[in-house]
Structures are given as structure tokens and as C-alpha cells.
N, CA, C and O atoms as CSV, one atom per row, in Angstrom:
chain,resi,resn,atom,element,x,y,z
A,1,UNK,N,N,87.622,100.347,103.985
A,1,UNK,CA,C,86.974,101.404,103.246
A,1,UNK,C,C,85.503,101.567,103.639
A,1,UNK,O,O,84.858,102.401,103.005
A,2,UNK,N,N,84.906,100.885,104.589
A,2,UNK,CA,C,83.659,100.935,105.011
A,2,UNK,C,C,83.517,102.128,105.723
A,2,UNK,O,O,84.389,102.440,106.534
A,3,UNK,N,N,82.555,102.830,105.540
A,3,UNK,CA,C,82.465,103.754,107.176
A,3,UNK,C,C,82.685,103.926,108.547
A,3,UNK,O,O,82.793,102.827,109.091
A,4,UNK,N,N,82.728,104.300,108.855
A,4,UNK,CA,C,83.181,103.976,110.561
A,4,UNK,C,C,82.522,105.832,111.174
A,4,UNK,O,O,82.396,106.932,110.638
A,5,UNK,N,N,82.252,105.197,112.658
A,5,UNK,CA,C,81.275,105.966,113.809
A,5,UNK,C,C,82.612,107.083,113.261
A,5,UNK,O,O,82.253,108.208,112.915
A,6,UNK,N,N,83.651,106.849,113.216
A,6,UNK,CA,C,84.655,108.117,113.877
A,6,UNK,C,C,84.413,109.106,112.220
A,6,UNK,O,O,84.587,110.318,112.346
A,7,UNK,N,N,84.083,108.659,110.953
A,7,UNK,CA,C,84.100,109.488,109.929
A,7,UNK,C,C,83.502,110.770,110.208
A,7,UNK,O,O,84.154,111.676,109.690
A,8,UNK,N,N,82.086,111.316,111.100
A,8,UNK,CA,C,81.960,112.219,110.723
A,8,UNK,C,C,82.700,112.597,111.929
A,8,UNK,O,O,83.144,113.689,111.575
A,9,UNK,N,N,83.161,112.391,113.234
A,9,UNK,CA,C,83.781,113.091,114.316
A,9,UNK,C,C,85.127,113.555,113.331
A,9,UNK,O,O,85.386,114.738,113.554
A,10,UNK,N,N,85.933,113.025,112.438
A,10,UNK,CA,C,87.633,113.558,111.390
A,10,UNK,C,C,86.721,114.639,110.907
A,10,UNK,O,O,86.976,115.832,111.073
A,11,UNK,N,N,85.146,113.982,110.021
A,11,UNK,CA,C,85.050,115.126,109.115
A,11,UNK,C,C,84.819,116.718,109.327
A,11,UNK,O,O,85.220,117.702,108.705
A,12,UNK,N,N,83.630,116.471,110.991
A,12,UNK,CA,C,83.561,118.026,111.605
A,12,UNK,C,C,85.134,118.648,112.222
A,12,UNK,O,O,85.563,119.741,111.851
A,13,UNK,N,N,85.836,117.808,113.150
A,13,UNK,CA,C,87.295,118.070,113.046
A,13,UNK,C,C,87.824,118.865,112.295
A,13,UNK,O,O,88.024,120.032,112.633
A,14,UNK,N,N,88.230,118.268,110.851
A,14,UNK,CA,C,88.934,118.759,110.005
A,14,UNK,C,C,87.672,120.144,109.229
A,14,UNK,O,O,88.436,120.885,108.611
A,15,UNK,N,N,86.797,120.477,109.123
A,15,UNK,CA,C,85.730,121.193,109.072
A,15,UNK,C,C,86.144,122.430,109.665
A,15,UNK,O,O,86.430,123.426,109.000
A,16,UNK,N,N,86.193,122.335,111.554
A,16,UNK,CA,C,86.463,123.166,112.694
A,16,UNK,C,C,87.809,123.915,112.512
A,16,UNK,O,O,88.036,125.098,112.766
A,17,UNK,N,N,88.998,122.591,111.817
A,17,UNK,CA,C,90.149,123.633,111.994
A,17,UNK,C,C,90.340,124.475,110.345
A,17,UNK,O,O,91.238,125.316,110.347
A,18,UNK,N,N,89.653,124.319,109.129
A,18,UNK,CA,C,89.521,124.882,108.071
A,18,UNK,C,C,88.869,126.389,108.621
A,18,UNK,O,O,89.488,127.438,108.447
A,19,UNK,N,N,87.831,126.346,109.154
A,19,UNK,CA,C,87.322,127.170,109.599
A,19,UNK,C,C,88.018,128.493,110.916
A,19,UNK,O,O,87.745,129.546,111.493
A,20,UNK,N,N,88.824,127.663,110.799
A,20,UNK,CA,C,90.043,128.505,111.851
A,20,UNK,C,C,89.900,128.367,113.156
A,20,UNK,O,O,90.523,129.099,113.925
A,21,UNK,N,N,89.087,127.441,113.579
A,21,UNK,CA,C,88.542,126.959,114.963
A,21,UNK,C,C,89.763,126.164,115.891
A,21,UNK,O,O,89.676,125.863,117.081
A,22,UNK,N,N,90.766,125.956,115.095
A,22,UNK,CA,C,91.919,125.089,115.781
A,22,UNK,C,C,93.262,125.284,115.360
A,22,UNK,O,O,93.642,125.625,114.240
A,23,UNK,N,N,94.073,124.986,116.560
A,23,UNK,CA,C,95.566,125.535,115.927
A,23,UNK,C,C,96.350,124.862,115.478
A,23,UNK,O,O,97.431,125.326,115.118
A,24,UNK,N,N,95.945,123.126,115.322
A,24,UNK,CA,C,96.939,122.720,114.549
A,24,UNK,C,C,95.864,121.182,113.742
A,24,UNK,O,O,95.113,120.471,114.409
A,25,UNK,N,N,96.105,121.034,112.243
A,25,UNK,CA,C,95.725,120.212,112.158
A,25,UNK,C,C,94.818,118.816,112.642
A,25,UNK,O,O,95.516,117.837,112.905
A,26,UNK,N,N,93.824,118.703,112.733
A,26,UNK,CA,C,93.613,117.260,113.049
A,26,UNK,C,C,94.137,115.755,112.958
A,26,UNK,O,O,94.578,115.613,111.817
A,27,UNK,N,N,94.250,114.770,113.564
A,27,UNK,CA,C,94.701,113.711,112.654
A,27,UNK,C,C,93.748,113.210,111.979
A,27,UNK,O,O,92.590,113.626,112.027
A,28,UNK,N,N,94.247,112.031,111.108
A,28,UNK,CA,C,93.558,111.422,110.363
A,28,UNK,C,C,93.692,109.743,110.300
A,28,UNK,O,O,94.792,109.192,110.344
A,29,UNK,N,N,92.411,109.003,110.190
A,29,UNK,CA,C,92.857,108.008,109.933
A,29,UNK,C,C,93.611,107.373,108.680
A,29,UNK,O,O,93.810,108.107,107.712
A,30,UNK,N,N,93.948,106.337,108.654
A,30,UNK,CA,C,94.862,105.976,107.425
A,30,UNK,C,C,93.732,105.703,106.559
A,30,UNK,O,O,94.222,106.295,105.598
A,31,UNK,N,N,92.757,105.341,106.168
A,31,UNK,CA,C,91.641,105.897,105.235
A,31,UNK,C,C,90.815,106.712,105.996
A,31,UNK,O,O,90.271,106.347,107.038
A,32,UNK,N,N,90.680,108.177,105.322
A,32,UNK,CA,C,90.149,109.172,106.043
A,32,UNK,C,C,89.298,109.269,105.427
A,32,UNK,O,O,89.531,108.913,104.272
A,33,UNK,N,N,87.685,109.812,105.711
A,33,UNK,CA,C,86.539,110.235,105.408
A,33,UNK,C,C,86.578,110.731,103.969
A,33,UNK,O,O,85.509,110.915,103.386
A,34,UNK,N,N,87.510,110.915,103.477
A,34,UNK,CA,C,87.630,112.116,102.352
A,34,UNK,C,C,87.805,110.665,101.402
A,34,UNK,O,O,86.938,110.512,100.542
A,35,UNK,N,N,88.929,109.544,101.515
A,35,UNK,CA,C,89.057,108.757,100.620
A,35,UNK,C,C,87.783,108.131,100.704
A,35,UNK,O,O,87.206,108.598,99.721
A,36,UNK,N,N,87.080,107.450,101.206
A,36,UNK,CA,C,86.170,106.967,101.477
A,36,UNK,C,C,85.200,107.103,100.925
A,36,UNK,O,O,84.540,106.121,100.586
A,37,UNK,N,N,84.809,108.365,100.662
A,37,UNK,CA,C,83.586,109.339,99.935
A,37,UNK,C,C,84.168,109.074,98.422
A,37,UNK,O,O,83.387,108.616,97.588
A,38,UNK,N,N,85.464,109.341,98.072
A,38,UNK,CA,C,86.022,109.034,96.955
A,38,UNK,C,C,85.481,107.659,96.226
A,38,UNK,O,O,84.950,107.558,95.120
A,39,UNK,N,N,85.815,106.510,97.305
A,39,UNK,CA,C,85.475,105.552,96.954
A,39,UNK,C,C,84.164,104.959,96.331
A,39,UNK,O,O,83.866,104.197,95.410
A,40,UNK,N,N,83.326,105.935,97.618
A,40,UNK,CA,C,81.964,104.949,97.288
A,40,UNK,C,C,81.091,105.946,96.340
A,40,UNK,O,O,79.892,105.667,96.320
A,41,UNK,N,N,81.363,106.701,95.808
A,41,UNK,CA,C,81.047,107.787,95.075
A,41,UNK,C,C,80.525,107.062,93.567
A,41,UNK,O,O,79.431,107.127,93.007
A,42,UNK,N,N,81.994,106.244,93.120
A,42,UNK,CA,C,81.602,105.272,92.315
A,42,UNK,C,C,80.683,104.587,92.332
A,42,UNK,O,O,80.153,104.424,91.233
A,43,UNK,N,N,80.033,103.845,93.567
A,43,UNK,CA,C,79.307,103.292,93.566
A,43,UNK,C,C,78.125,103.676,93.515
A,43,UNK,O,O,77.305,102.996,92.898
A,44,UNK,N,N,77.771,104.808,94.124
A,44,UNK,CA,C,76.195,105.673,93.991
A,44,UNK,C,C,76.097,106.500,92.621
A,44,UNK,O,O,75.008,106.934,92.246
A,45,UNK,N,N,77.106,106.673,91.994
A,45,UNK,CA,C,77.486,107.304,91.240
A,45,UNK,C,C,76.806,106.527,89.590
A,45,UNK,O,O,76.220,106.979,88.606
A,46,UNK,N,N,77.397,104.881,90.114
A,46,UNK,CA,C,77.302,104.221,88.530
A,46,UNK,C,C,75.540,103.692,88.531
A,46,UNK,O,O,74.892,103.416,87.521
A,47,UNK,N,N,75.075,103.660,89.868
A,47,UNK,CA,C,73.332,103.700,89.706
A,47,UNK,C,C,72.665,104.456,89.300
A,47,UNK,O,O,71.789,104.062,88.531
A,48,UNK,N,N,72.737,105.614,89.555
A,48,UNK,CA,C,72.173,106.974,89.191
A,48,UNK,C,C,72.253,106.808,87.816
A,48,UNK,O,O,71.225,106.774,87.141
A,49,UNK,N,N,73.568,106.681,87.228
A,49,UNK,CA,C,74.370,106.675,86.127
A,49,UNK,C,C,73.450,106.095,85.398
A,49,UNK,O,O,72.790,106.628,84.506
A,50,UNK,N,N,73.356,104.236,86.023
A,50,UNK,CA,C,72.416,102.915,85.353
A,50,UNK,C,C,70.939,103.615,84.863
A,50,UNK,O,O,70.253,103.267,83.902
A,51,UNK,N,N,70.717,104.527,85.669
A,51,UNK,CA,C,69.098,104.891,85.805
A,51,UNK,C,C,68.660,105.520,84.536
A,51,UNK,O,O,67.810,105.140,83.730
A,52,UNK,N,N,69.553,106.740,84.535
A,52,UNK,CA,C,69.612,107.833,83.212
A,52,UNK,C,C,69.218,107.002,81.962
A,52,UNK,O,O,68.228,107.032,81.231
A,53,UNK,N,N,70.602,106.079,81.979
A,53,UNK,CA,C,71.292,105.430,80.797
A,53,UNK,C,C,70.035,104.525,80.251
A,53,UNK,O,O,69.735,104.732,79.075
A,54,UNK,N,N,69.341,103.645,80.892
A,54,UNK,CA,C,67.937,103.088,80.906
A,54,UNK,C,C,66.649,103.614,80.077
A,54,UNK,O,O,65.953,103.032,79.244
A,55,UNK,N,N,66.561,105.392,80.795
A,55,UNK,CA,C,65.446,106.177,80.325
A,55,UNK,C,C,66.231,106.314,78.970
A,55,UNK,O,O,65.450,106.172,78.029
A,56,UNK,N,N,67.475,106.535,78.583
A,56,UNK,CA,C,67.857,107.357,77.449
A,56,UNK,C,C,67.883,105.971,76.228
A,56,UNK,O,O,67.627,106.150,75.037
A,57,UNK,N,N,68.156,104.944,76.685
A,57,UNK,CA,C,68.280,103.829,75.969
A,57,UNK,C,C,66.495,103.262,75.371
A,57,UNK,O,O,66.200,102.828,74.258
A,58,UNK,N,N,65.889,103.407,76.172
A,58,UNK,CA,C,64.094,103.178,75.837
A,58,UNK,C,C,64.076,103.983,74.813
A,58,UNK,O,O,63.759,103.657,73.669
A,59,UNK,N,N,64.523,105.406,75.292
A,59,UNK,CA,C,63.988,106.594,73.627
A,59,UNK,C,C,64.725,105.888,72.349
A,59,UNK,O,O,64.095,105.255,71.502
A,60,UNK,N,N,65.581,106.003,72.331
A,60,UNK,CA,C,66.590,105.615,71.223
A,60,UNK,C,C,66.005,104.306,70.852
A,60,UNK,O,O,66.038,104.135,69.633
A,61,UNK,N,N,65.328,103.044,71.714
A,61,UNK,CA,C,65.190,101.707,70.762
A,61,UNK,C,C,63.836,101.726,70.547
A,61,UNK,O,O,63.341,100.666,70.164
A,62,UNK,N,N,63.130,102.656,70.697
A,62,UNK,CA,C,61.635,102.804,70.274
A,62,UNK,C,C,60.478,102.138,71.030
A,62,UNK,O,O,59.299,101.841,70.833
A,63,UNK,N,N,61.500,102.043,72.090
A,63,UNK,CA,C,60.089,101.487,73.076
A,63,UNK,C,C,59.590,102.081,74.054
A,63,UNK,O,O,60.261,102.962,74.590
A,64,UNK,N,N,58.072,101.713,74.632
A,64,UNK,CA,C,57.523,102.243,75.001
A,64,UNK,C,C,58.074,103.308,76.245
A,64,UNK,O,O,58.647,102.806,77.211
A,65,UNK,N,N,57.861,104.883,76.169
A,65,UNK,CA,C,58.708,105.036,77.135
A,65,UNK,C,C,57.641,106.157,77.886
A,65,UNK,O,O,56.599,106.303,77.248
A,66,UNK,N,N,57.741,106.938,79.094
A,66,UNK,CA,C,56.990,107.794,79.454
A,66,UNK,C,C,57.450,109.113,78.742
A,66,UNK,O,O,58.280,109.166,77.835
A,67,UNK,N,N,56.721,110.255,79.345
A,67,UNK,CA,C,56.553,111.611,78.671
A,67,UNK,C,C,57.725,111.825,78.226
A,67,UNK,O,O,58.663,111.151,78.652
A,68,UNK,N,N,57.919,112.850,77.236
A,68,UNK,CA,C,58.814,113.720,77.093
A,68,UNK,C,C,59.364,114.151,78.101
A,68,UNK,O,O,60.468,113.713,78.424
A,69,UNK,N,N,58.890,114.860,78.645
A,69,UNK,CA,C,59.497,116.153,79.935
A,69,UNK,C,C,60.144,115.506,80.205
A,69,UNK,O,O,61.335,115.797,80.096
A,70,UNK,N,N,59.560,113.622,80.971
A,70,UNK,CA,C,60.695,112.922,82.175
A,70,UNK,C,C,62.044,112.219,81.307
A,70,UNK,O,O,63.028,111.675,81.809
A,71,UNK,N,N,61.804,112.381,80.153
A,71,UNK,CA,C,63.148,112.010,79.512
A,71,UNK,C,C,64.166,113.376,79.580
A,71,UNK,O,O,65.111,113.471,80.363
A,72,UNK,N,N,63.878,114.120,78.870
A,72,UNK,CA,C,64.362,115.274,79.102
A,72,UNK,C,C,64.933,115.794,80.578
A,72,UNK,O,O,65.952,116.485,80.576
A,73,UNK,N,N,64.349,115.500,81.710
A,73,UNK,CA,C,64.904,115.449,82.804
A,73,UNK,C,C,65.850,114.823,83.056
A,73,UNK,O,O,66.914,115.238,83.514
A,74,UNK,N,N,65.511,113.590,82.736
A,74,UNK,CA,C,66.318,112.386,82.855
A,74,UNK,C,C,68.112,112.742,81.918
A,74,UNK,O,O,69.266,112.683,82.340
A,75,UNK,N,N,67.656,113.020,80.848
A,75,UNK,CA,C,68.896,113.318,80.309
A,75,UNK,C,C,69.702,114.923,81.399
A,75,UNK,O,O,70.770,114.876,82.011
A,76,UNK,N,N,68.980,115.854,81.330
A,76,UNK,CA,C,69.332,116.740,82.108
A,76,UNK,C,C,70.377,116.361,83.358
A,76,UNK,O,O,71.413,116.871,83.786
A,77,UNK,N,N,69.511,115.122,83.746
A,77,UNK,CA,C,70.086,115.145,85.310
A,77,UNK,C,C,71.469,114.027,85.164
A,77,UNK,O,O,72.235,113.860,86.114
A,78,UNK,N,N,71.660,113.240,83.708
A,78,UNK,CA,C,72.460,112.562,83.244
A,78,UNK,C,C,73.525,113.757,83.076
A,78,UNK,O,O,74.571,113.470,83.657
A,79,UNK,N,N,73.547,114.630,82.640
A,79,UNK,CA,C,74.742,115.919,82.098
A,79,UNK,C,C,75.207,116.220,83.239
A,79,UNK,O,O,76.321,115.790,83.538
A,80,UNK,N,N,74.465,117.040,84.167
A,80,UNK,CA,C,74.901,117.759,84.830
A,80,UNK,C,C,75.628,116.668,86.542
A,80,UNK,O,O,76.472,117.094,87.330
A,81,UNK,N,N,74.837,115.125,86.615
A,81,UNK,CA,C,76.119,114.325,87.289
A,81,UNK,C,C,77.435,114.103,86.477
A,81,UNK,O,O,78.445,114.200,87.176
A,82,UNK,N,N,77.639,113.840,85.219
A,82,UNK,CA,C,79.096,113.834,84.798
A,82,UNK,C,C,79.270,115.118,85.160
A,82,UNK,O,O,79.755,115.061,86.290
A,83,UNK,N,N,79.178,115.985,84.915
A,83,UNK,CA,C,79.773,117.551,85.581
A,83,UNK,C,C,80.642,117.098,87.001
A,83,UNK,O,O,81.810,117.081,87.387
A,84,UNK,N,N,79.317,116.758,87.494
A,84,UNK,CA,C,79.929,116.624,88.798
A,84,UNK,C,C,80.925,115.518,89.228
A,84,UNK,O,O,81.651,115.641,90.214
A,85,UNK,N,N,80.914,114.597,88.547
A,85,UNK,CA,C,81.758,113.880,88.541
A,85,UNK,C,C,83.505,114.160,88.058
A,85,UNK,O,O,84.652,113.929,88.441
A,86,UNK,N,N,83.146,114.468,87.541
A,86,UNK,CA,C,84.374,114.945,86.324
A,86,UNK,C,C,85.169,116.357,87.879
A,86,UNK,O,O,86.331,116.711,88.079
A,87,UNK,N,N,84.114,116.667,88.465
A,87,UNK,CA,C,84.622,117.850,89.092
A,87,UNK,C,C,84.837,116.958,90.319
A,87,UNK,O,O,85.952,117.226,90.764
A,88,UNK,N,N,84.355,116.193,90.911
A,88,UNK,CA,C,84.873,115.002,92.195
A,88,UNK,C,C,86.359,114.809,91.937
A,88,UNK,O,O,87.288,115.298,92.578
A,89,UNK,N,N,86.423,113.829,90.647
A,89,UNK,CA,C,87.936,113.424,90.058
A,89,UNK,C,C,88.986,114.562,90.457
A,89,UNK,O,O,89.848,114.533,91.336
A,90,UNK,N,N,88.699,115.439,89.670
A,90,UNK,CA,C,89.777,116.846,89.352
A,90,UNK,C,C,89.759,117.402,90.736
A,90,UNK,O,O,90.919,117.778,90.909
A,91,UNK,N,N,88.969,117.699,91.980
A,91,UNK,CA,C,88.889,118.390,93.231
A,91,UNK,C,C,89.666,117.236,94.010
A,91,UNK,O,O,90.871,117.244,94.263
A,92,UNK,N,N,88.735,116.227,94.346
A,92,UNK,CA,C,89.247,114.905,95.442
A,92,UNK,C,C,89.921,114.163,94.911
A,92,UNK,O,O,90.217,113.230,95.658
A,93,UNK,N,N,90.457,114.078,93.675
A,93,UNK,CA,C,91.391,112.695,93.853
A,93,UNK,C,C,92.823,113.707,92.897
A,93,UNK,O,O,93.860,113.089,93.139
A,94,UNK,N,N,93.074,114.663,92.190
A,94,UNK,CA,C,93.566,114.699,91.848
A,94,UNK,C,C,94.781,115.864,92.710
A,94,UNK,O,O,95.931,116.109,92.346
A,95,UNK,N,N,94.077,116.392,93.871
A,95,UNK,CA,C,94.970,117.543,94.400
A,95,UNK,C,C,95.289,116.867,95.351
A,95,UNK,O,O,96.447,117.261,95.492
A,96,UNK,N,N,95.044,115.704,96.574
A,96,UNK,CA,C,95.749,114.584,97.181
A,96,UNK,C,C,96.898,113.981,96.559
A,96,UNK,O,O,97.973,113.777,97.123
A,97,UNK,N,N,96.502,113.602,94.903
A,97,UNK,CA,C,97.240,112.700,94.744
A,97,UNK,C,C,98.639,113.277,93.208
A,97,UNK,O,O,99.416,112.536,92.606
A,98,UNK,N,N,98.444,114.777,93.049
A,98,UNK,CA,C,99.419,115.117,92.905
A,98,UNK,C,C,99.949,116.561,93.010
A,98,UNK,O,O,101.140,116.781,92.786
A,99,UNK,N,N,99.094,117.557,93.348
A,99,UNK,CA,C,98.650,118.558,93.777
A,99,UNK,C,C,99.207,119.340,95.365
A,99,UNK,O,O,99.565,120.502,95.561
A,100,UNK,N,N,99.091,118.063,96.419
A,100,UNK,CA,C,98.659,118.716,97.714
A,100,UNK,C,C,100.386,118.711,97.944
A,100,UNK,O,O,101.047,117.700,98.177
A,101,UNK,N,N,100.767,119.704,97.851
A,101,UNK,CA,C,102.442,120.127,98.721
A,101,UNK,C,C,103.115,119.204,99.285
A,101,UNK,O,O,104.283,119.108,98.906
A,102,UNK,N,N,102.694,118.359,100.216
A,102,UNK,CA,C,102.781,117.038,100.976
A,102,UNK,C,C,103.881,116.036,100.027
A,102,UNK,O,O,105.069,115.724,100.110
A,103,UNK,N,N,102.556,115.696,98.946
A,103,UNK,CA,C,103.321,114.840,98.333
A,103,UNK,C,C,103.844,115.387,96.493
A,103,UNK,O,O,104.255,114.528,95.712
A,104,UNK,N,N,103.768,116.365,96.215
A,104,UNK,CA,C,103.842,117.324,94.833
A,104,UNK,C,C,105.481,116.255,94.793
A,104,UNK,O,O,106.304,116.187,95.706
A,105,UNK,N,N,105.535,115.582,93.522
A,105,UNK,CA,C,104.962,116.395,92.244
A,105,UNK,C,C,103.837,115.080,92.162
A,105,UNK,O,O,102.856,115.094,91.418
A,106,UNK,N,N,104.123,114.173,92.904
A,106,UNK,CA,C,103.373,112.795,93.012
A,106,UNK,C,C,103.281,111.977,94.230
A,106,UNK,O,O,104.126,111.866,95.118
A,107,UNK,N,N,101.949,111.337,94.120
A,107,UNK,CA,C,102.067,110.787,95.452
A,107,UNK,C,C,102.540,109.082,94.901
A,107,UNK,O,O,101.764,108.457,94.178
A,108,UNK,N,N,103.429,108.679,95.196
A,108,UNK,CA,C,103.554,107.301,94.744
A,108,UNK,C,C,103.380,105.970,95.401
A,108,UNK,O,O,104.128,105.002,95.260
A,109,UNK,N,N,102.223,106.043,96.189
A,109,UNK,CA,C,101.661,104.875,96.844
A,109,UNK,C,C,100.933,104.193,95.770
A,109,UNK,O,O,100.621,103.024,95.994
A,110,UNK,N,N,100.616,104.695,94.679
A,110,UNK,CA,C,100.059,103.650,93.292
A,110,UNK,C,C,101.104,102.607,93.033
A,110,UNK,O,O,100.737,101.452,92.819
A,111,UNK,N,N,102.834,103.030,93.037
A,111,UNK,CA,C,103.859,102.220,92.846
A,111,UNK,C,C,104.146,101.555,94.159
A,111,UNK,O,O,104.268,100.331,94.213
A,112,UNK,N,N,104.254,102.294,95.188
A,112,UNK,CA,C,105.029,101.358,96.607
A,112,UNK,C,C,103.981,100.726,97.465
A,112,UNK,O,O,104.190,99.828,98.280
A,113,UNK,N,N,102.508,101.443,97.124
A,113,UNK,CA,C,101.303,100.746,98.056
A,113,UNK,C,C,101.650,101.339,99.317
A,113,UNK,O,O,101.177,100.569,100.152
A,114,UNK,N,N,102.235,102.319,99.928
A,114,UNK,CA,C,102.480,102.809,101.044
A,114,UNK,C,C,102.066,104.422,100.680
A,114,UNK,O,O,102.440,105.029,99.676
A,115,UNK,N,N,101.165,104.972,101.801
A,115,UNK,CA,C,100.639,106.186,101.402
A,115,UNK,C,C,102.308,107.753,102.474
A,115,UNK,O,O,103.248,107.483,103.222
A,116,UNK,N,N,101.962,108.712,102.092
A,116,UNK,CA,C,102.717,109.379,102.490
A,116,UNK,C,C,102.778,109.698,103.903
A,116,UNK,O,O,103.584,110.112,104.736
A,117,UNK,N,N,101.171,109.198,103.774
A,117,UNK,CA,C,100.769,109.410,106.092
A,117,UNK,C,C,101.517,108.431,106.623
A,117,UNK,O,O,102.384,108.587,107.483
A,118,UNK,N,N,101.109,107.170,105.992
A,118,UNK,CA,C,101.869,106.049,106.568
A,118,UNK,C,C,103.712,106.270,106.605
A,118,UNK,O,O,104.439,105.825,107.494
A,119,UNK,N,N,104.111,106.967,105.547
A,119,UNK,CA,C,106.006,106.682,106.085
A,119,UNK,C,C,105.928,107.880,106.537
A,119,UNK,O,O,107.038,108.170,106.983
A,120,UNK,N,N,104.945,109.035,106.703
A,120,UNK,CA,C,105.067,109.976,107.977
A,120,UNK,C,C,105.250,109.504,109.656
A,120,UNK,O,O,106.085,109.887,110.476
A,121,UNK,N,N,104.150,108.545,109.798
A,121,UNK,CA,C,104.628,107.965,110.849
A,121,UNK,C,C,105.115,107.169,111.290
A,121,UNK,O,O,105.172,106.880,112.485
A,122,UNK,N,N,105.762,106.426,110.017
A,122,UNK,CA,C,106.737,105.272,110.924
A,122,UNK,C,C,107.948,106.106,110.998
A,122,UNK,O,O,108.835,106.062,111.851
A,123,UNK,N,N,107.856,106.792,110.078
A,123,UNK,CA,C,109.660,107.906,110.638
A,123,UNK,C,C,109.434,108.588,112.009
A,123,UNK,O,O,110.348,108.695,112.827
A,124,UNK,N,N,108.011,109.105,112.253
A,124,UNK,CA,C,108.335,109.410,113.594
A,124,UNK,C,C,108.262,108.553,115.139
A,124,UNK,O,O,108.575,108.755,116.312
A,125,UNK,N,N,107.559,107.349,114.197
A,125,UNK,CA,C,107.649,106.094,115.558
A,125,UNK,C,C,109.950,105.912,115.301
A,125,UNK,O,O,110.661,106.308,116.224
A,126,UNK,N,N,110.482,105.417,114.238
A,126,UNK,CA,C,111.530,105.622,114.254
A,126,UNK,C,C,112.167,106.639,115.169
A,126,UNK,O,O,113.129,106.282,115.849
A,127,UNK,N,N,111.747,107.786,115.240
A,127,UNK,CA,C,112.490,109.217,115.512
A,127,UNK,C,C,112.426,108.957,117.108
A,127,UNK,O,O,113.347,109.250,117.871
A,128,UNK,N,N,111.448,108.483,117.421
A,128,UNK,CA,C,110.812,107.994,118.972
A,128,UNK,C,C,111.902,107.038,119.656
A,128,UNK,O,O,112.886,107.320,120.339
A,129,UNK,N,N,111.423,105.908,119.267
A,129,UNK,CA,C,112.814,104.968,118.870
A,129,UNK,C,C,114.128,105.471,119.271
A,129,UNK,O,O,114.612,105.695,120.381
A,130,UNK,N,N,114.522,105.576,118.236
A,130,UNK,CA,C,116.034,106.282,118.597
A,130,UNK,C,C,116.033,107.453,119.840
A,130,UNK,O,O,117.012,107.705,120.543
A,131,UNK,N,N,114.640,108.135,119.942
A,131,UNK,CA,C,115.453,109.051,120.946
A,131,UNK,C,C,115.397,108.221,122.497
A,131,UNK,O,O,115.990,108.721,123.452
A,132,UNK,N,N,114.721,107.073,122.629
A,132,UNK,CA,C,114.307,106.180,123.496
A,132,UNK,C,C,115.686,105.581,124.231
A,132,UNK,O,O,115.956,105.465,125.426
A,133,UNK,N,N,116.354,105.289,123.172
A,133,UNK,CA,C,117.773,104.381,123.392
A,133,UNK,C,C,118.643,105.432,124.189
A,133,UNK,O,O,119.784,105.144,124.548
């Protein structure tokens, strides 16, 4: 789940052929740029988060805190990341994982731990296989 040199070469890729720049799909790695971002999203996500939660927690226990305005910001900018969060969830994780045609009505690698790319291509290493013999 770490990054890798090839993330942004999938991400302009897949970018180029959205854009109608290509005639057939890109591949992808078996964690693709898209999960990835998913992932660590959480993680930049729950600092920011820590930061807010800090300024908003000083007002509320009566201690010493700076201006108004920067609380008020602070809360501001607390609202409008759950927005965005809430809209990450529902966009990136929820139309992959039950949404995207592929795998509708569910993707069930939560139960088998095997994603739908993955028994995409071992059926066609299979299909290979057999036509080999």
C-alpha cells in the first residue's frame, strides 16, 4: 500500500484514456493508485482531523485559547473536511466496491480476500493454459 514511482505513470494513464485519449483501458496494478489514496487519506485525514478537534476542545474547557476568528476557522475548516470525507467514502470506496458494473451487486473480496482483478486474471492465465496444451 505504499506508493510506488509507477502510481502517477496508472494515474495520468488512466486520466489519458477517461479523457478519450486511448482505445482501450489501461492496466492496473493489483493496488492501484486509486486504492492507495483511499488508504492513506485516513491517515492525513485523522491529523487535520487531531488539529481542529484540539482548537475546538481549548474553547469548550476554558483555556487559554487564541482569537475568535482562528477558532471559527478552525471549526469551519473542521465541517467542510467531513464533507469531504463523507464524499471520498460515497465516490472512492463505495462505487468500486458495490456500484462499479464489474463487480455490482458486490464486490466480495471483504469475504474471500481475493479482489475481482485478481480472479480476472488467473482465469485468463487459466484460459492461456489450456489453449497452450
Amino acid at each position: 500500500m505504499l506508493p510506488t514511482t509507477n502510481d502517477p505513470r496508472e494515474a495520468l494513464s488512466n486520466f489519458a484514456y477517461n479523457l478519450g485519449l486511448g482505445s482501450e483501458p489501461p492496466g492496473r496494478s493489483s493496488h492501484s493508485y486509486v486504492e492507495k489514496a483511499e488508504y492513506w487519506a485516513v491517515v492525513w485525514g485523522r491529523g487535520g482531523d487531531g488539529r481542529h478537534r484540539t482548537a475546538a476542545l481549548g474553547q469548550q474547557s476554558g483555556l487559554e485559547v487564541p482569537a475568535q476568528d482562528l477558532l471559527d476557522v478552525a471549526t469551519s475548516v473542521h465541517f467542510y473536511e467531513a464533507v469531504l470525507a463523507t464524499l471520498a467514502i460515497v465516490v472512492w470506496h463505495f462505487y468500486p466496491v458495490i456500484f462499479d458494473p464489474d463487480v455490482y451487486p458486490l464486490n466480495t473480496a471483504f469475504l474471500t480476500g481475493i479482489t475481482v482483478r485478481k480472479q480476472e486474471r488467473s482465469r485468463e492465465r487459466e484460459a492461456t493454459a489450456a489453449g497452450d496444451d
